[in-house]
Every structure is written in C-alpha cells, then in structure tokens.
C-alpha positions, 0 to 999 in steps of 0.5 A: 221190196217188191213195191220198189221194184215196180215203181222203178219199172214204172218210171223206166218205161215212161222215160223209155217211151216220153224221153222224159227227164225228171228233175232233182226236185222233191215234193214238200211234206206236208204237216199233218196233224195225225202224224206221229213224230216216230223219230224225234231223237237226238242222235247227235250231243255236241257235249259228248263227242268223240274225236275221230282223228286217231280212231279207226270206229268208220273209215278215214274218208269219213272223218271230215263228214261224221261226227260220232257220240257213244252211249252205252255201247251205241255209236250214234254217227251224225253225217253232214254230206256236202259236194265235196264228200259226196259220193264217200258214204258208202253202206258196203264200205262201212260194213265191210269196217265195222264187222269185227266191231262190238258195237251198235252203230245208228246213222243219221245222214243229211246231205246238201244239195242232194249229195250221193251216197252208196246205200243198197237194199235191203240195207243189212249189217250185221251191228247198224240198227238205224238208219235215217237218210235226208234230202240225198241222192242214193245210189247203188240200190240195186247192187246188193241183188245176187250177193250171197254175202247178205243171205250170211247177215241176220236181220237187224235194222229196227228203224229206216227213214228215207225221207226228202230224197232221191233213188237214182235206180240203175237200168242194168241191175233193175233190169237183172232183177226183172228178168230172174226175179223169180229167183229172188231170196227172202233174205233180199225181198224181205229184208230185216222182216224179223227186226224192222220196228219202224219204215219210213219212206216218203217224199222219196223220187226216182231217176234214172242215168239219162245215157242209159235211158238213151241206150236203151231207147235207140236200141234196136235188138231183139232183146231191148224195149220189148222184152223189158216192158215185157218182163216188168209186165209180168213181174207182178204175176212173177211175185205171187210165184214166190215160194216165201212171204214176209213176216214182219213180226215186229213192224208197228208204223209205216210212213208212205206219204208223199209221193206220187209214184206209188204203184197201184198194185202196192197194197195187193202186193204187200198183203199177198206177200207179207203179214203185218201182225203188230202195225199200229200205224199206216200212213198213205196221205198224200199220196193220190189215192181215189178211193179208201183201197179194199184192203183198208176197208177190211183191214182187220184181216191184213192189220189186225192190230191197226189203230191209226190210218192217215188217208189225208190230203188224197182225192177220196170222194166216198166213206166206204167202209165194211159194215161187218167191221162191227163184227170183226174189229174188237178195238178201236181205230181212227181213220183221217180222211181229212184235207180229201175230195167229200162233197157230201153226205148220205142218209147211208153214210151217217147210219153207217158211222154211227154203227161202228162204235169201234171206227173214228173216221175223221172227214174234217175241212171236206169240201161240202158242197150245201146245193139242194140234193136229196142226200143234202136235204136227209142229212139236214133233217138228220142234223137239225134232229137231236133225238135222230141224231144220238138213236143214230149213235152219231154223238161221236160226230158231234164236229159234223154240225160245225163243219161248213159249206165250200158250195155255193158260194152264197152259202160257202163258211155257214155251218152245217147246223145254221142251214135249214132246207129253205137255205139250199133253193130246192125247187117247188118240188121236194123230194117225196113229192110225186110229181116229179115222177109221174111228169117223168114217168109219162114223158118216158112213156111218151118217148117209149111210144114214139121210138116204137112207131119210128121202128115200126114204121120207119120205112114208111116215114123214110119213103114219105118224107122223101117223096112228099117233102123231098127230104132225105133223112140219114142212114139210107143206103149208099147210091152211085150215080148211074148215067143210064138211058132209062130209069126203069126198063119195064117188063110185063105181060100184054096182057097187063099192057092197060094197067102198065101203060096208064101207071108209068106214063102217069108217072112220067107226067107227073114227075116234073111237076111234083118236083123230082127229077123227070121219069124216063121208063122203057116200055117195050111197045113203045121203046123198043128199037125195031130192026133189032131182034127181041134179045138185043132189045131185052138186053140193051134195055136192061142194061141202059136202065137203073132199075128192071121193073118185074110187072108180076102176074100169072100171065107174066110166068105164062110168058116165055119172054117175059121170063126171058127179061126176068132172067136178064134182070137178075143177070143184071142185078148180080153184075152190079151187085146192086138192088137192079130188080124191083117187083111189083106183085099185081096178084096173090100168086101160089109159091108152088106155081112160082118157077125155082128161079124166081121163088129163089128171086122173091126170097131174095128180093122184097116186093111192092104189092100193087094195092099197097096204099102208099103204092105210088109213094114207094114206087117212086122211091125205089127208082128214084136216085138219092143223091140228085141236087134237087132233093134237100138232104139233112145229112151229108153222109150217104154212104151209111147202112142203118136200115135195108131199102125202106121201099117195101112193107115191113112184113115182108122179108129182106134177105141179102142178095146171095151173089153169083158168079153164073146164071143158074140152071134150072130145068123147070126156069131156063129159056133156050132160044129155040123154046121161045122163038123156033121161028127165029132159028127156023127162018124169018117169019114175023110173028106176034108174042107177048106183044113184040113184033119179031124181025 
C-alpha cells in the first residue's frame, strides 16, 4: 500500500508544479519469455451460464454487464464494461449485496475504452477471493481510507491482477491519507497480507481530476502546495513509524512490470515494512531500473524462498551480485537480465558466475560492445580456453560463446567464440606490456614538476611576462584606472638622493622606448612646487600619485619627514582601500630599530628588496596600470583574485591590509608639527632639512 501512496504523491506534485496532463494512454506489455502466465483461466464457460434476470446474485445494474457461471459453490462474474455502463461496477455496492451470501464470488472485469469503475483498496470482501481488472479507468481508490467498516473483514483475497489500466487517484482523499498517515491501520496498509497468494500490477498509469489540480495550483493559503509537498516529503520517514508490519505469509508471485512510475523507495519500503517468507516469484522488468537494487543483491534475507527474478528489458549495465550468496542461498534461483544495458565483461564477473553454483543469471541479447579493452581481451583469452573455462566453473554459461557483438559495426553479429584478440585492432600495446606506463608515468612527472615551478615561482613569471613580452596572464588582481598626476610619488631620505635620482630618472627614460606607457615619478627636489609649505606639498603629492614609493633606509627613519610622508602614504592606502604604498628596502634594517607604525606597516605591506635580481622588473610592475590598451592581454577577466600581487618575493609574507577607520597613535611613531618643524610655528625662517627648502 505504502508504494501506492508514494507513486500517487509523485505524480501530484509534478502535475502541481508542470501543469501537466497526462493522457489516457497505456504502456504496451511486453512479452517476456520468463513470465509466468500465473493466471490463465477460465473463468468464463459460455455452456454453463446462468441467467441473471430473475436472480438477485449482483445488483440489477449489472445484468446487462456480467455474465455469471457457477461451479462448486463459486460464482465466476464475467464483466464486460462498455460506455454505456461505465461507472456502474462498484466493489462497495457489491459488497454491501453479497454479505449475506453463501457463496465465492471471483471477478473478471474487462472494460472498453477505459470504462470507470468503483474499486477501493485494499479491495476487501468478505466472500470475493479474485479479482482481475483490464484496460479500466478505477476510481474511488482512496475512499476506503477511515472506514471502520473493513477493520470488520477478515482478509480474504487470494489473487488481484491490474493490469493495462488507469488509477484516477483523488487529491482530497490522497491528501487526507498523507496528512494522518501515521494513524494508518494494518487492516488498510496491509490488506489481504494473510491470504493474497498472487499480485499483479503492471502496465498501471495515474491521473488526476484536472480541476482539482487547478485548485490546488492557484491556491494561495497557507495550507496549499507547501504543506502538501511538505507532508508527502515526510511520508517516508512517517511509514518506518508504524507500529505494524505485514506478513504476507502466503504471497508466492509479484508481477510489477511495466511501468515507469515505481518509486524508488519501493524495494526499501517493502522490505522494511513486510516479510515475504514464501515469494517464489518477482517481476521488475521493464520498469527502468539502472542497477540490480541492494536488496536483490541479498535477497535471501528479504525472499529467502525466491526462485525467479525478471529484471529484463531494464537499463542494468553492471552483474552485481553478493558473493556470500554461495554462503547463504541453499537453492537455486534464476535471475533474467536479458533485453538490459551490459556492454561488457570482466575477468571479475565470470569468476563471480561461476562461483555460484546456486545462481543462473541470464545476461542473453546485451549489447556487447567487441572494442579493444582489457576487460575484452580477458575475457577472449577466458573464452578461447577450454580448461579455463570449466576450472572456472563457467560450463553453466556455455550460451556466453554464442552471443554476438552490437560494436563495432565491423564486428557487429560475430559471435564471441569466433573473435580472436587480433579481431578487436588493440593498438602496438597490449595490456601487460609497460610501456604504456612508463610513457605515462614519465609525462605525469613531467607535468608534477611543471606545476611545482609555475607555483613556486608564479609571481616571478607573472612580473616577466609582463614586462618583457607585455603580456597580462589571468587571474591578476583587479585595477581601477586612476587619472592621477603622477605615478609614484617618491619618498627618501637626501641622503640616498644619488642613488634615487639615477633609478627613477632612468625609468622615466626608458619607459616609452620599451613600450609601456611613460613614467611619471614626483621626486621632491625636483617637483615639488615652491611657495607652498612642506605639508601641503606632501599632501598634494601623495594624493596626485597612483602609488608612494617608501625609499627605506636608516637614514629614512633618522628623518622627521620622511616619516611624515610615510604616514601620509599609508593614510593614503587606508582611503583607497588599495595597495597605495610600495617599499623598497635599500638595507637589512633590525625589527627592534623599525618604529611601531611602520613594523606594523612591513607586516602589512610586502617589500621589493633593492638588490633583488629582477629589481627593476618588479618595479616597474607594481606601478604599472594593467589595464591600459597597450598591453596585450590573454584574458579579458580583470577583475579575478587567483594570486596576491606577485611584485614581490615569494619569502616574503603578504598579509591583507587590516583597514582603519583613524590614523593610529603612537608614541614612539606620530609626528607633531612643532617636532618636525618649530621654526614654522615660531616664525618664517628658511631652512634646510632632508633636502627641502622651507618657505
């Protein structure tokens, strides 16, 4: 029952949220050489009929419908439900009629054009032991649910067979049902569990009232899709709550074939929640499964007396059976999985199948794929060896020799046994040959030493190819263009003026002759305008420049000013959120002589050490702009951050700029105005200090 109830919930959320109307059509039923034909009676003989006008055996709306023959005390009802009928079959009705009666009662109903009839589950009476249904549209499934009247019936029903037919489930009954399903009856879950001999239930489709489905779609309450999707959602945690399980202590066959909506929780469900200690007999073919379920691979724990299992006409690719079966089945048990999706065949495989002597497994007309592999060439060499063959114990699977190829089409309908290793154009290299490996084992070398120099040294390449080929590779950080006067104001000490003067001014010059765009640096003994005073020089020059670059020596902290523009530098770096500083380290400078402020600022900041052998390289990279036209880019994303800014050394830390809402104070680091300049406050003196001239 429960498997019923989840396929319908399926199929009503797909049609809530698709709008999707599913058409009266069924699925064609295939034939099947391993299916039994479980019910081939005759239930109707035209020479032993008896009349029903006059009788009172079903009632009167039945009598041009059911024809009626009695044998031994058994009513055998034909029914032929055409349009004009359809509807009048109603399994409550008839019940209700034949209570009182003395006799068995079996129903044989076929119907044209999909007549309707009234048939609820669990479809229990308490003198109607059969019931086959075909080609009908059935109604009323769910309307049973909460009659107290069948926890009165004792199971009865031996055999029910629903085949080519539709279930027309009604959303307000199945809804009831998911909402208290917890409060579900054994007499209403398990149905005739104690009787049920035989179930068949294939080719079977499910619709739905397409007004209800609108209803329910544009309903706008709180209590709508949300809560049904949500109830149906939980009803498989709700069915392990039960407090019963079925036993279906006399159930030998199941026929679930055909049909594309069984749920995938069907053989955990029914497992978990019923025993089948006397199934001889289950059929799942074609009905889309992908792979042999885990049940079935140990199905002497949940079919201990299982003899046939039908997975044909699925899409299996893979023989997955539990090698303990050996171990656990004392009987023997053929398992069809012909008409499925094999393509081929280990060396595994066949030593698996000949060592259950127990198991028949049936893997005739698979798509055989006859392509150079090395599961192919194994099982050639496994094939075309007699003595291999039977100490494998594979004589049981002699049918595997004659089968044929589907690929390639060179080869497709030889047999397996005609095919030797030189029919299937393997390459120069077989497959215990080495030197595939080694080949590949030295390119993967090759390839693990590549991938540790590009990480290594990515920065390094990053820099190089830009400025030697002019080249920007991908995943650099992302740069705004700035229109700013200067690309890097300069701050050193006079006393590295020499050195400073020569670097930039030759940068300056070879810039647009190497092809970049042409540097522009603000140095102050050359730049700086006079008549304004030293702070609104520094000021306006840091923020008229891209970067700041910190010429860093001893002589720069033995500066007042040039701490000064440091501070102003990295004032500057915090507005823009932005790397604004780059510090070039002329000297090996002790930590404990560094200020707090600009320790702070060494963690914070990488460095370019001056006698860095590519120096100039990285220099000219970190104040170069990315994105200007010139440069000839392979990837137009810009704005990626794959790598930190690859100016500097890979031993040097990179730490993200900690950003600040003040400039911090420290004793030891802040400048006051009458430290650095007291003549300024005292009076206008000219003076000379670090190289500037105050005015």
């Amino acid at each position: 029952m429960g498997t019923v109830v989840v396929v319908c919930f399926v199929f009503t959320v797909y049609l809530i949220h698709h709008g999707h109307s599913q058409e009266n059509s069924t699925y064609t039923l295939l034939g099947q050489d391993s299916l039994i034909d479980l019910l081939n009676l005759d239930v109707m003989n035209e020479n032993e009929t008896v009349g029903n006008s006059g009788t009172s055996i079903l009632p009167e709306s039945l009598n041009d419908t059911c024809t009626i023959t009695e044998t031994n005390g058994t009513y055998f009802c034909y029914c032929l439900i055409d349009k004009d009928h359809s509807g009048l079959w109603d399994f409550a009705a008839i019940r209700k009629w034949i209570v009182n009666s003395n006799y068995e009662f079996q129903f044989d109903l076929k119907c044209v054009n999909f007549s309707k009839i009234v048939l609820p589950w669990p479809i229990k009476a308490k003198n109607i032991d059969f019931v086959r249904v075909k080609s009908c549209t059935i109604t009323g499934f769910f309307t049973d649910y909460g009659n107290p009247y069948i926890e009165t019936i004792p199971d009865h029903l031996r055999v029910m067979d629903i085949s080519d037919s539709i279930i027309l489930c009604g959303l307000k009954d199945l809804m009831s049902l998911l909402f208290n399903f917890r409060e579900v009856t054994e007499d209403y879950n398990c149905g005739n569990d104690k009787t049920l001999q035989t179930l068949i239930y294939t080719n079977v489709t499910l619709e739905y009232n397409l007004e209800e489905i609108k209803l329910l779609k544009n309903d706008q309450s709180e209590n709508s899709n949300e809560d049904v999707i949500g109830a149906g959602s939980n009803m498989i945690a709700k069915t392990r709550e039960l407090d019963h399980r079925c036993s279906f202590s006399e159930l030998e066959q199941i026929d679930l074939s055909t049909s594309s909506t069984k749920s995938r929780y069907l053989l955990s469900i029914q497992t978990e929640l019923s025993t089948f200690p006397m199934l001889t007999f289950y059929n799942l073919s074609n009905t889309g499964q992908s792979e042999i379920a885990k049940e079935f691979k140990i199905w002497w724990r949940f079919f201990p007396e299982m003899k046939l299992l039908d997975l044909s006409y699925n899409f299996i690719s893979t023989i997955d059976l539990d090698p303990s079966a050996y171990t656990w089945s004392s009987f023997k048990i053929k398992i069809d999985l012909r008409y499925n999706n094999i393509t081929e065949l280990s060396q595994e495989d066949l030593e698996l199948l000949g060592s259950l002597p127990n198991v028949n497994v049936d893997i005739r007309h698979n798509p055989i794929h006859c392509e150079c592999s090395d599961h192919m060439i194994e099982m050639l060499e496994i094939i075309n060896d007699d003595t291999k063959w039977e100490a494998m114990g594979l004589h049981r699977y002699d049918y595997l020799k004659n089968m044929t190829c589907n690929l390639p089409d060179i080869l497709k309908g030889r047999k397996l046994s005609e095919i030797t290793k030189s029919d299937i154009s393997c390459p120069m290299f077989s497959a215990s040959s080495p030197a595939p490996i080694i080949v590949l084992s030295i390119c993967i070398v090759i390839l693990i030493v590549i991938i540790i120099l590009l990480t290594k040294f990515r920065k390094e390449i990053f820099i190089l190819t830009y400025t030697r080929f002019h080249i920007i590779l991908p995943c650099q950080p992302a740069e705004i263009s700035e229109n700013k006067t200067y690309d890097a104001f300069v701050s050193y000490s006079s006393q590295d003026e020499e050195w400073v003067s020569k670097t930039f001014k030759e940068l300056e010059a070879s810039s647009q002759s190497e092809g970049y765009h042409q540097f522009r640096f603000c140095l102050h003994h050359r730049d700086f305008i006079p008549g304004k005073t030293i702070f609104d020089n520094v000021i306006d020059s840091v923020e008229s420049s891209r970067h700041t670059v910190i010429i860093l020596s001893k002589h720069f902290l033995q500066s007042h000013y040039c701490m000064y523009e440091f501070h102003e530098a990295f004032q500057q770096s915090i507005l823009e959120r932005k790397r604004h500083m780059v510090v070039v380290l002329m000297e090996n400078i002790p930590e404990g002589e560094l200020p707090t402020d600009l320790k702070r600022c060494l963690k914070t900041f990488t460095y370019i050490k001056r006698d860095d052998s590519i120096f100039k390289d990285r220099l000219i990279f970190a104040m170069s702009h990315k994105g200007r036209k010139e440069t000839k880019s392979i990837s137009t994303n810009t704005s990626s951050n794959c790598i930190d800014n690859p100016v500097f050394s890979s031993s040097e830390k990179d730490v993200t700029l900690r950003l600040e809402t003040s400039r911090p104070r420290h004793d030891d680091s802040v400048i006051t105005l009458s430290q650095i300049v007291p003549d300024l406050v005292v009076g206008r003196n000219e003076s000379k200090s670090n190289g500037y001239t105050l005015a």
